[in-house]
ZAMARGU-4260 file (C-alpha; in steps of 0.2 Angstrom, whole numbers, plus 5000, padded with zeros to 4 digits):
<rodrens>
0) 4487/5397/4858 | 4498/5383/4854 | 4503/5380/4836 | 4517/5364/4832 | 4524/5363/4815
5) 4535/5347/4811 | 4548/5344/4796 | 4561/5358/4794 | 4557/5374/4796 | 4565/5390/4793
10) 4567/5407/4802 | 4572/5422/4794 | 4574/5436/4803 | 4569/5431/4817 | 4551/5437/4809
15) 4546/5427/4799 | 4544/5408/4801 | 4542/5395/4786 | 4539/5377/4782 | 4553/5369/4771
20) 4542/5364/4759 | 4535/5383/4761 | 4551/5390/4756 | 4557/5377/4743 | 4541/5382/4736
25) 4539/5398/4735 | 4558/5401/4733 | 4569/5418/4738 | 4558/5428/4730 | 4542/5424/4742
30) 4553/5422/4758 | 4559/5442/4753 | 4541/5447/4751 | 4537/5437/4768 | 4553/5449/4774
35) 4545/5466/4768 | 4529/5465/4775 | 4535/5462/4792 | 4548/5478/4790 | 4563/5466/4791
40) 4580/5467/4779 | 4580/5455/4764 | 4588/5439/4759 | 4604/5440/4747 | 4604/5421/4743
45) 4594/5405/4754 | 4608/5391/4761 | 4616/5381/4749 | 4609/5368/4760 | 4599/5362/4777
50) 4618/5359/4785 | 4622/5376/4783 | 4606/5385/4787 | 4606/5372/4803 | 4623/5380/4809
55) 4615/5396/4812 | 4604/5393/4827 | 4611/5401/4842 | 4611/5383/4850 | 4622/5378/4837
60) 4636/5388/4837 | 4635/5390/4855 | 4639/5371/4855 | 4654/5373/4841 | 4661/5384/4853
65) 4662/5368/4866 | 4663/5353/4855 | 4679/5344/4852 | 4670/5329/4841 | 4678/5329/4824
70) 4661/5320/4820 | 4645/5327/4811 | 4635/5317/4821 | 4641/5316/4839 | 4645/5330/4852
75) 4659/5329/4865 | 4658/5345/4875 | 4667/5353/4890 | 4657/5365/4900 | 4662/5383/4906
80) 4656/5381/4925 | 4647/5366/4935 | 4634/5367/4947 | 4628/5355/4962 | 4618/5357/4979
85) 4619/5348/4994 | 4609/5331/4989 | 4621/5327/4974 | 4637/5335/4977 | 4646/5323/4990
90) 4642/5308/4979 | 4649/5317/4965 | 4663/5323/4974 | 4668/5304/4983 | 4667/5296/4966
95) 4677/5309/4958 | 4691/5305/4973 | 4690/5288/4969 | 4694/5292/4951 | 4708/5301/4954
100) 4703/5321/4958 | 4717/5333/4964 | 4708/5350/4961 | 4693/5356/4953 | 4697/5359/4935
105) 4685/5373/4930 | 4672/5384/4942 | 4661/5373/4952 | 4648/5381/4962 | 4642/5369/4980
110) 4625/5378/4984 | 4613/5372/4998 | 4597/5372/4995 | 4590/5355/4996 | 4594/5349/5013
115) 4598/5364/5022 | 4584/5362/5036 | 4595/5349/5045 | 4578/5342/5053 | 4581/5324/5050
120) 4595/5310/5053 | 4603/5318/5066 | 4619/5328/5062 | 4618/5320/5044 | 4614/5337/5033
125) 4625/5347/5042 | 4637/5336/5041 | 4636/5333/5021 | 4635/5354/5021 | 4652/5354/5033
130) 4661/5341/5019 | 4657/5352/5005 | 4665/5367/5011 | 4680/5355/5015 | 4680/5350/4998
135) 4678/5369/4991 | 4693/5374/5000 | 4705/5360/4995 | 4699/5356/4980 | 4696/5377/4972
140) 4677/5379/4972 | 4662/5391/4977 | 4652/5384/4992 | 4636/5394/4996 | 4629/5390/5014
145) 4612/5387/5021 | 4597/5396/5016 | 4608/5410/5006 | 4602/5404/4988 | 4591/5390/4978
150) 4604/5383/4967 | 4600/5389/4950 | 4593/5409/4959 | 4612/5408/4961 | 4619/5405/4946
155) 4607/5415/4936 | 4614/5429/4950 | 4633/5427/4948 | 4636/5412/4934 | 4627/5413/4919
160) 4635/5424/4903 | 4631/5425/4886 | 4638/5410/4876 | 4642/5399/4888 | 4639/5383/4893
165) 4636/5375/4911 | 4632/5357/4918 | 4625/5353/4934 | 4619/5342/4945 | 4600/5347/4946
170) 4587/5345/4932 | 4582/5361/4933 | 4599/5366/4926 | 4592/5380/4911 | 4597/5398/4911
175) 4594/5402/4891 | 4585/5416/4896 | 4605/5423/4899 | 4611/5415/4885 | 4618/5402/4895
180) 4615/5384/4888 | 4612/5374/4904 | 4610/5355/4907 | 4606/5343/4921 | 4612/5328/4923
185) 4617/5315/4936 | 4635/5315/4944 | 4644/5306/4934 | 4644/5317/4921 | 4652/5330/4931
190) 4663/5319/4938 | 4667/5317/4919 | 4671/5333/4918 | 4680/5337/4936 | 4691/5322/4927
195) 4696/5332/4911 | 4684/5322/4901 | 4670/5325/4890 | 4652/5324/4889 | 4648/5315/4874
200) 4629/5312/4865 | 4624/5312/4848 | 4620/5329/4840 | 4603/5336/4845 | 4593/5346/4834
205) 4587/5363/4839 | 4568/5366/4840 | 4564/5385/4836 | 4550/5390/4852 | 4543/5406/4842
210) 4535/5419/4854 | 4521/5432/4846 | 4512/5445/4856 | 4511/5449/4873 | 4505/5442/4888
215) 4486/5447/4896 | 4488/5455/4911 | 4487/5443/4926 | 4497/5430/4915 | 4514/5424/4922
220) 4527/5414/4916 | 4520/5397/4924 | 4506/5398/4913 | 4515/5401/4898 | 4528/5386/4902
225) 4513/5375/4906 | 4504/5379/4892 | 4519/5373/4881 | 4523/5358/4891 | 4505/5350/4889
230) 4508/5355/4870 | 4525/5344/4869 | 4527/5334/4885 | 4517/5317/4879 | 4518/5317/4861
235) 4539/5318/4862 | 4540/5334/4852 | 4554/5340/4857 | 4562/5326/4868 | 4582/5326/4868
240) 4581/5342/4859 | 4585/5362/4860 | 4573/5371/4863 | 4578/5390/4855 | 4566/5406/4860
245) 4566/5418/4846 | 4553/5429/4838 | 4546/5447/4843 | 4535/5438/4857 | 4553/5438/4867
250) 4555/5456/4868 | 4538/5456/4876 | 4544/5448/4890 | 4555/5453/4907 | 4570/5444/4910
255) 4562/5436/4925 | 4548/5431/4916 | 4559/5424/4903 | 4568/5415/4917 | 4553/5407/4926
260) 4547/5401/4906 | 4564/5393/4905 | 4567/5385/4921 | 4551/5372/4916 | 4556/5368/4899
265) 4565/5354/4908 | 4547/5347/4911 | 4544/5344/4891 | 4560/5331/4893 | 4571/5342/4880
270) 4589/5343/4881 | 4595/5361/4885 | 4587/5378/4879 | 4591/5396/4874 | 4584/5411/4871
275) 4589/5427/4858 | 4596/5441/4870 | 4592/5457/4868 | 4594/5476/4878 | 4583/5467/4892
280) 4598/5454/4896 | 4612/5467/4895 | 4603/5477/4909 | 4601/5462/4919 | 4620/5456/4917
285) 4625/5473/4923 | 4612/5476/4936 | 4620/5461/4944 | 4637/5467/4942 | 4642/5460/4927
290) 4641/5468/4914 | 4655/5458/4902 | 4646/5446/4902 | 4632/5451/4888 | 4633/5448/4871
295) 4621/5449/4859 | 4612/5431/4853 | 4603/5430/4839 | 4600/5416/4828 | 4607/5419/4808
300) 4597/5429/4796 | 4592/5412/4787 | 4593/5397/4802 | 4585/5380/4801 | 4576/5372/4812
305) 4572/5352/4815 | 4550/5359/4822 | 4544/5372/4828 | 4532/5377/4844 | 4523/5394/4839
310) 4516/5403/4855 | 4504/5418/4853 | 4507/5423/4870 | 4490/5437/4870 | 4481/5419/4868
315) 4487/5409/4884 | 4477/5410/4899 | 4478/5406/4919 | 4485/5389/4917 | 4484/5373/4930
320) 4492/5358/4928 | 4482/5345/4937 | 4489/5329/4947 | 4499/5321/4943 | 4511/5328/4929
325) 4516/5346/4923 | 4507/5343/4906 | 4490/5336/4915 | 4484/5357/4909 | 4469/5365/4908
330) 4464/5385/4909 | 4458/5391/4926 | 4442/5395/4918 | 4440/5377/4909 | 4442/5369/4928
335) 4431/5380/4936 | 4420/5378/4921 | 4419/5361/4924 | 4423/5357/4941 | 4416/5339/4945
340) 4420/5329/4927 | 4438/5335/4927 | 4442/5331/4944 | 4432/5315/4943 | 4442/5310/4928
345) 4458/5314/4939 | 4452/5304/4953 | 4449/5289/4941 | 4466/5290/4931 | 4475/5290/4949
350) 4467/5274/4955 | 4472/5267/4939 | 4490/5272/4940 | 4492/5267/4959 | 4482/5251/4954
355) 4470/5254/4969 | 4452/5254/4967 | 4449/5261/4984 | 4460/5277/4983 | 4453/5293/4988
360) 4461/5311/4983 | 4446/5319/4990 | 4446/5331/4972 | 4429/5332/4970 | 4425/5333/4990
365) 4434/5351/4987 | 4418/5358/4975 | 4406/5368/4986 | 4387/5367/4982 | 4388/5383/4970
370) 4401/5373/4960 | 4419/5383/4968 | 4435/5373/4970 | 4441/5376/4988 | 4462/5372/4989
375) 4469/5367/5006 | 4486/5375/5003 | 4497/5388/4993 | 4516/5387/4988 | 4527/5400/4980
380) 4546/5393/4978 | 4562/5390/4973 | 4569/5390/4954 | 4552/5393/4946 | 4540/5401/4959
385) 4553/5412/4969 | 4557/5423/4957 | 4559/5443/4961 | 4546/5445/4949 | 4534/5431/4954
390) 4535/5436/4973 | 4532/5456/4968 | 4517/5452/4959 | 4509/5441/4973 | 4512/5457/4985
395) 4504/5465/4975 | 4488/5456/4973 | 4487/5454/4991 | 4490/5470/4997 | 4477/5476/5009
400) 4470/5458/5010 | 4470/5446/5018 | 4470/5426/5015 | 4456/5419/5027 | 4463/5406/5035
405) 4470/5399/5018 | 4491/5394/5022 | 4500/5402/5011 | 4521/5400/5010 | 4533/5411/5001
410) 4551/5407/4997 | 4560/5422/4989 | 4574/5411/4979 | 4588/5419/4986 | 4593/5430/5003
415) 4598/5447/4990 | 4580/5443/4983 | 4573/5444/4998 | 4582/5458/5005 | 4578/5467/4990
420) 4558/5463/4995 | 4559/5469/5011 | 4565/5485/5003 | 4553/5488/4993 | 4537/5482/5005
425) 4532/5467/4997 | 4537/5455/5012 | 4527/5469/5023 | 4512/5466/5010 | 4514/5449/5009
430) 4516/5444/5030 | 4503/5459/5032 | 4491/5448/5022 | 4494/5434/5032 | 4506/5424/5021
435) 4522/5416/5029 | 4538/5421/5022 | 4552/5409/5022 | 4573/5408/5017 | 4577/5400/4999
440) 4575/5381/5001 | 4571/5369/4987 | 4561/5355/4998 | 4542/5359/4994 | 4548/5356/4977
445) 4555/5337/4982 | 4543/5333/4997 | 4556/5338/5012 | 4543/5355/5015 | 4524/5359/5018
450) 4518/5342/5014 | 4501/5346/5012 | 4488/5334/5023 | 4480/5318/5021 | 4469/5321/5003
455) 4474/5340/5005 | 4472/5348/4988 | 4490/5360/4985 | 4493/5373/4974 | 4512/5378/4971
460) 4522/5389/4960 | 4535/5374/4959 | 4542/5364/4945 | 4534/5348/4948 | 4517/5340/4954
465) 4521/5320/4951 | 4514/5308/4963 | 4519/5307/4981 | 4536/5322/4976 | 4526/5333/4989
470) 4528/5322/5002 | 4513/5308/5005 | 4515/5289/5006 | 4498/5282/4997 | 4505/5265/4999
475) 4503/5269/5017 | 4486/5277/5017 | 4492/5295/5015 | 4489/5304/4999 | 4490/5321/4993
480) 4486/5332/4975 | 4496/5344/4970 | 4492/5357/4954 | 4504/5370/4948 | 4498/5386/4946
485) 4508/5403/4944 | 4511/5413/4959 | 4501/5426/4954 | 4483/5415/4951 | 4490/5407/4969
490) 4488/5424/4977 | 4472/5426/4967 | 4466/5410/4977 | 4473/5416/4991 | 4464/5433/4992
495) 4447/5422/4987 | 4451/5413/5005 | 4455/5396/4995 | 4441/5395/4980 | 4452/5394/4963
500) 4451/5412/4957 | 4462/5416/4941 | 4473/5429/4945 | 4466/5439/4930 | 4453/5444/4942
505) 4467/5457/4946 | 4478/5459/4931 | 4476/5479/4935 | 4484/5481/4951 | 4501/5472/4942
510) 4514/5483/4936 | 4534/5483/4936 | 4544/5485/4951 | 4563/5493/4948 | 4575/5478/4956
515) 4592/5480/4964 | 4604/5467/4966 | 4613/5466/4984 | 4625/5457/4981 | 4638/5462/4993
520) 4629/5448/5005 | 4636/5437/4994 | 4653/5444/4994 | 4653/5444/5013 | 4644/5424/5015
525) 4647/5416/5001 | 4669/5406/5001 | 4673/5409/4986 | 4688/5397/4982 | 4687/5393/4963
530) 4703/5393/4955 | 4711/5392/4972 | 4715/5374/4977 | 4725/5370/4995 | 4731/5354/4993
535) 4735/5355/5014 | 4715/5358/5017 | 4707/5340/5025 | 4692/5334/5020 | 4676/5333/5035
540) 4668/5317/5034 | 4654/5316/5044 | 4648/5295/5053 | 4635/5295/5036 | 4646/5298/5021
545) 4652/5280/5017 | 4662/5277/4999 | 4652/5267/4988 | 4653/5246/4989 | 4664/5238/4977
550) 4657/5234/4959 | 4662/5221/4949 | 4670/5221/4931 | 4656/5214/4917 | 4655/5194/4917
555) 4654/5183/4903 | 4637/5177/4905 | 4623/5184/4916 | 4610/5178/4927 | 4597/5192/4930
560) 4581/5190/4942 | 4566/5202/4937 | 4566/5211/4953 | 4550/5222/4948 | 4540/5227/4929
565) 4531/5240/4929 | 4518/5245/4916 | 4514/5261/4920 | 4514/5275/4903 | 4530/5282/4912
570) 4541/5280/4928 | 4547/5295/4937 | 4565/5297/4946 | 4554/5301/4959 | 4547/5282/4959
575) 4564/5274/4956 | 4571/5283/4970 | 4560/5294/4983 | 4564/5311/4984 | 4558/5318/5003
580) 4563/5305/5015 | 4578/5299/5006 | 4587/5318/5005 | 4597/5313/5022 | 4603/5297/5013
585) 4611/5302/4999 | 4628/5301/5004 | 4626/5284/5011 | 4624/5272/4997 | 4619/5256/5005
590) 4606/5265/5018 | 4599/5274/5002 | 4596/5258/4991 | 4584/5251/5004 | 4571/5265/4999
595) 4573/5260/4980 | 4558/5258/4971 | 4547/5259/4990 | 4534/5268/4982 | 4530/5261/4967
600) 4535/5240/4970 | 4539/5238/4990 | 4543/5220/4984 | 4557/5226/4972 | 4572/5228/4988
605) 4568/5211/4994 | 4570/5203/4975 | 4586/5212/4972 | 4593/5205/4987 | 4589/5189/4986
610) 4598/5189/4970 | 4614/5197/4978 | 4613/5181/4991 | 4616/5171/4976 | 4629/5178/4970
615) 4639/5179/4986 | 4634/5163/4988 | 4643/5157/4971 | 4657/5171/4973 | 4661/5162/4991
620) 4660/5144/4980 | 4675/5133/4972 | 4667/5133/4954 | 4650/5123/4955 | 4655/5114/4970
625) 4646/5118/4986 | 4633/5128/4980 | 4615/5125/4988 | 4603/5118/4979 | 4593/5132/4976
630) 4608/5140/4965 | 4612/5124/4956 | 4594/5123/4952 | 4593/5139/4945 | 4608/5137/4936
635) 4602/5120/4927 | 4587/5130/4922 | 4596/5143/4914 | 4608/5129/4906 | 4622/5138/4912
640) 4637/5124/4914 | 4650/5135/4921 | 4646/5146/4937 | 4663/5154/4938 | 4660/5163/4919
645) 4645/5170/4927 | 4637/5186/4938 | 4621/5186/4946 | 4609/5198/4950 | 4595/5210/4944
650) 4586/5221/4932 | 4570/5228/4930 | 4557/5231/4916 | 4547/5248/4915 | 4539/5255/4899
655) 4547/5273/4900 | 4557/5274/4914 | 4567/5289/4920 | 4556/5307/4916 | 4561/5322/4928
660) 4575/5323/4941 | 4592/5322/4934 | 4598/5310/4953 | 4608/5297/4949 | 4603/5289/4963
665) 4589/5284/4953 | 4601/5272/4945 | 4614/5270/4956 | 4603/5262/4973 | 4599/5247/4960
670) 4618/5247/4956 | 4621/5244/4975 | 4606/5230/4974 | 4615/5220/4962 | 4605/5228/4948
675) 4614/5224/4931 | 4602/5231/4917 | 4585/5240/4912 | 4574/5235/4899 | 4562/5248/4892
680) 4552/5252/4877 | 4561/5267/4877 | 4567/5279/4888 | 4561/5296/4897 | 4578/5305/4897
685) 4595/5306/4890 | 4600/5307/4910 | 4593/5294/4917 | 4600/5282/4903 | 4617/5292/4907
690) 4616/5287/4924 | 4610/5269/4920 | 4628/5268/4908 | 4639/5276/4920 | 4633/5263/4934
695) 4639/5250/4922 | 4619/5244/4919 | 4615/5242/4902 | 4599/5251/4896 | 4594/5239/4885
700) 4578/5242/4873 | 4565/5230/4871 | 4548/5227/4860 | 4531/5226/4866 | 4529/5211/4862
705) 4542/5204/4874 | 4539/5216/4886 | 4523/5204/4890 | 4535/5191/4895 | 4543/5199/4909
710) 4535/5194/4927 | 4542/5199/4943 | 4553/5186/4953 | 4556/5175/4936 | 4575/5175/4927
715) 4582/5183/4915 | 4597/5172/4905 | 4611/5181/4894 | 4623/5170/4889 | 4640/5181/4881
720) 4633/5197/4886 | 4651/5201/4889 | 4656/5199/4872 | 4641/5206/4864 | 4645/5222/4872
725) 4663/5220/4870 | 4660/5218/4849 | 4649/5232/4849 | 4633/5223/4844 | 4617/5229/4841
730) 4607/5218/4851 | 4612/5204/4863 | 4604/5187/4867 | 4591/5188/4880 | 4581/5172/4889
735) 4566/5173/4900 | 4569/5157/4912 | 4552/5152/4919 | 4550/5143/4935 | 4543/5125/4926
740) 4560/5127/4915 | 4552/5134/4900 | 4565/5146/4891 | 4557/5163/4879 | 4569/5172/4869
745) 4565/5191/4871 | 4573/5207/4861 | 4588/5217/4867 | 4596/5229/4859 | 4607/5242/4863
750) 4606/5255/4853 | 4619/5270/4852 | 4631/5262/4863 | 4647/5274/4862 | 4665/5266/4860
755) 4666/5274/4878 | 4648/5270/4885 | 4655/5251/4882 | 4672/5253/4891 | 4663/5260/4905
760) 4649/5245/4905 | 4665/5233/4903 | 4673/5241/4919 | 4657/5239/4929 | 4656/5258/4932
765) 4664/5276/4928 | 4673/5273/4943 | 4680/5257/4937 | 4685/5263/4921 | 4695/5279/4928
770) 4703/5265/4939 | 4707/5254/4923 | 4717/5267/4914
</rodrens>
């Protein structure tokens, strides 16, 4: 099914694939026989070398288009458009103020998407959603109300074009399948951008995905994305990278199909994607009114790749990802195989990762006496489940049926989609078989929707299943599973009443249903603003938007308390920050912080702030004199001799911290803690160790075997940390400070610290640094 080939490979073609060592081997004479056999047009000559046949992936010279570096090895892009909903956009918006905005610079869409029920907090959503069409009008953007569209439906509906390039605010940011390079990132980086700045990383090397064959009937695009995620995600394969959809397979596949594959590939932690284009894409750009905006993508004749992913999508079956992580896959069949020892062993795994001996998901409660897997709860939505397609097919297999008693919800990812459905029957079929149909929202993806109950086994056509995103609290004796299944398996199981059925039960009644764009509602609800500033428009702030606290330029010297380690394999943005009962927060930065690491280290807050007493304690102090004793103490300990050279505060420890969303609130609530650096083995995500830079907290890298010194509440000394980063050092000198005095010199580095990634940790902040200059 899943076939992974590392070292350089070759494409030719876009046929035939071949190792480097294949082709140096067998030379231009084997590659054109290779070329003959599969019908395709011959070689003249092979590159001259692995550079040149490396500029001939479509990612690459999609990125030359947008990269100003002069260097070989670095990027430094401007984006065509940006992107942002409702959670991130005021944050983004207040800090570019800060940094000196007067107009959107280039297309910026505000959708709303994420808190767009207005349930919680009072007047606090509506209010974020009545600043950010303030901001669209003064400052020239597009804002998108209320229930109109999930973010990225959206821009795949009025945005995306071939070649271009667009950043935003959401991980979910991939629209290859248009030949749109997309990435998510945290604020900052737009701001970057709003600012006339770029975003800067080193070069990333293209991965070629190459798609054989054609998918069985009843197969949809979740299983095809979940069978590749559980091929890459925990091995790294293609972390940080490109990952470029080519090979006959593509032309296999719909658009929408292509869409729903491409929306997870965030889930295998690469960097961006992008598919080859074909007749398919064209008709979708002008079925949606744009028709200028195709253009044909194909890689070169002869383009090199860093590894490739071979898929031989006739083999991939029904797929579930199990709790707790996307890549936690099986087949359908291998689970209902096997019930008991699968679940069992994801019932053992959980109370390992919660550390709790006495947790109960209830999984293998849910087998019946003759060995069936009976699910409390179905969910089809947003950027992944709620495509057109996704929702025509679950009609489809529920026509004439009914769900028994099973809940099922349906959210159609935009208002034209769902238009369109009602058109065509498919809601008719869908509410007829006793499934609710709700408006495009994002929240049963983030844990603000359908929160399953108390052990409740869930099943959703979403993007992400990680622990406690659908809404429990196991720390407070409520826990949930959730698995990700495709939309059409989900109906399967919905027609079975609950029991797990693989939707290949019904692979016959599926078949294509012709789609017509309405997008005249959009024309009439969306405020389309872009490129039309007015300076006279005042900006709606609403009792909960506050500006973000002062930080404080880099000190000398550093006193760091370990406000939480955590050893888990890998920390989710989801742990560093809830997702659910934090949406209504996110525009407030000090009520926000208090929910900072409160499902995985409830202890953490109370550390950080304890810390951030101490250092008001000695900013409020004449030198050494009239500090308490506690503080001199500490300070003794740490043999630091001059207080006023010096910044306390905090930092943690995690293996792998930062895989999945893009929130910069992630990093930014330990910021407004007093959190000064993260130590990791290595980290999840470029984004999260964006966000950690912009926020002015070093991300430093440590070794395993002083990651066995850290322990939670003890000190972290580094003495000159100002002039380390200042000199652009490798690594600077760190000091565990024990409680009986003791000292431990652990490993720091800072690897690939930019000239600017330094400025901005110098300043404090992004927000700092714009203010310096």
């Amino acid at each position: 099914m899943i076939k992974l080939i590392n070292g350089g490979v070759f494409l030719f073609g876009d046929v035939v694939l071949m190792s480097a060592a294949e082709v140096e081997r067998e030379g231009l004479a084997g590659v054109n026989e290779r070329l003959r056999a599969a019908g395709a047009r011959e070689l003249e000559r092979l590159p001259e070398s692995a550079d040149e046949a490396s500029r001939g992936t479509i990612a690459a010279r999609i990125i030359a288009a947008h990269d100003s570096s002069a260097s070989p090895d670095e990027y430094k892009i401007r984006f065509d458009a940006l992107a942002s909903h409702d959670i991130t956009y005021v944050g983004i918006i207040q800090t570019a103020i800060a940094s000196g905005l007067k107009k959107f610079p280039m297309p910026y869409v505000l959708t709303n998407c994420h808190n767009s029920l207005c349930a919680v907090g009072g007047t606090i959503n509506e209010d974020d959603h009545a600043f950010g069409l303030s901001a669209a009008k003064r400052f020239g953007g597009d804002f998108v109300p209320a229930h109109l569209a999930v973010i990225h439906s959206y821009v795949r509906e009025t945005m995306a074009g071939c070649g271009r390039m667009i950043l935003g605010s959401d991980s979910h940011t991939r629209y290859g399948a248009l030949g749109t390079m997309g990435v998510g990132e945290g604020g900052p980086e737009l701001v970057k951008q709003l600012l006339g700045r770029t975003y800067d990383l080193p070069r990333a090397e293209a991965a070629a995905v190459y798609l054989k064959g054609a998918p069985r009937p009843g197969v949809g695009p979740q299983d095809v994305a979940l069978a590749i995620i559980g091929a890459v995600f925990k091995n790294g394969f293609v972390k940080n990278r490109v990952m470029e959809f080519v090979g006959p397979g593509v032309s296999s596949l719909p658009v929408e199909f292509r869409n729903g594959v491409d929306v997870m590939t965030t889930e295998t932690a690469c960097w961006s994607s992008i598919w080859r284009t074909d007749e398919r894409v064209e008709e979708y750009l002008a079925l949606h009114g744009r028709p200028g905006d195709y253009r044909r993508l194909d890689p070169a004749q002869a383009a090199r790749y860093g590894r490739a992913v071979v898929v031989d999508l006739s083999e991939v079956r029904p797929m579930i990802a199990l709790p707790f992580h996307p890549s936690n896959v099986c087949t359908i069949d291998e689970l209902t195989g096997n019930p008991y020892e699968i679940l069992k062993k994801v019932e053992d795994e959980a109370r390992a990762a919660f550390e709790d001996e006495t947790l109960k998901l209830g999984l293998t409660d849910k087998i019946s006496k003759n060995g069936e897997i009976r699910a409390g709860q179905g969910i089809i939505a947003g950027c992944s489940g709620g495509i057109f397609d996704n929702v025509v097919a679950a009609a489809q297999i529920l026509r004439g049926r009914g769900t028994r008693g099973f809940p099922l919800s349906v959210y159609p990812g935009s208002q034209p989609a769902m238009m369109e459905l009602a058109a065509n029957g498919c809601l008719l079929d869908l509410m007829s078989a006793g499934a609710v149909v709700k408006t495009a929202f994002c929240g049963p993806c983030f844990g603000a929707g359908d929160t399953p109950a108390n052990r409740g086994f869930s099943l959703r056509h979403t993007t992400r299943n990680f622990p406690n995103r659908e809404g429990s609290k196991p720390r407070e004796g409520q826990t949930a599973s959730v698995a990700l299944m495709d939309a059409r398996s989900i109906a399967a199981t919905a027609a079975n009443g609950g029991v797990i059925t693989s939707a290949e039960k019904y692979g016959a009644l599926l078949h294509d249903m012709p789609y017509r764009f309405r997008g005249e509602l959009y024309e009439k609800a969306v405020f389309h603003g872009c490129g039309r500033p007015d300076e006279t428009a005042e900006l709606v702030y609403g009792p909960n938007i506050k500006p973000w606290p002062r930080i404080y330029r880099m000190a000398e010297d550093m006193l760091l308390k370990i406000a939480s380690v955590i050893t888990d394999p890998v920390t989710t943005t989801d742990e560093l920050i809830p997702s659910g009962e934090t949406s209504s927060l996110r525009s407030n930065p000090l009520k926000l912080a208090q929910f900072a690491l409160s499902r995985k280290d409830p202890q953490y807050v109370g550390r950080a702030r304890e810390a951030q007493a101490l250092e008001e304690e000695r900013r409020a102090a004449d030198g050494t004199r009239g500090l308490s004793h506690e503080l001199t103490e500490l300070l003794r300990r740490a043999g630091c001799g001059d207080a006023s050279r010096l910044a306390i505060g905090s930092c943690i420890f995690a293996v792998k911290p930062g895989d999945g969303s893009a929130r910069e609130q992630a990093a930014s609530s330990q910021r407004v803690l007093g959190g000064a650096a993260n130590f990791a083995l290595e980290y999840a995500t470029k984004r999260y160790r964006s966000n950690l830079i912009n926020w002015g907290m070093i991300p430093f890298i440590t070794d395993e075997e002083s990651a066995r010194e850290f322990r939670a509440g003890e000190w972290l000394w580094l003495p000159g940390i100002l002039r380390a980063v200042e000199s652009g050092a490798a690594e600077a000198e760190a000091w565990i400070v024990r409680r009986n005095g003791d000292k431990v010199r652990v490993t720091a580095k800072m690897p690939e610290l930019t000239e600017d990634d330094r400025k901005i940790l110098l300043s404090g902040c992004l927000m700092n640094y714009y203010s310096d200059r």
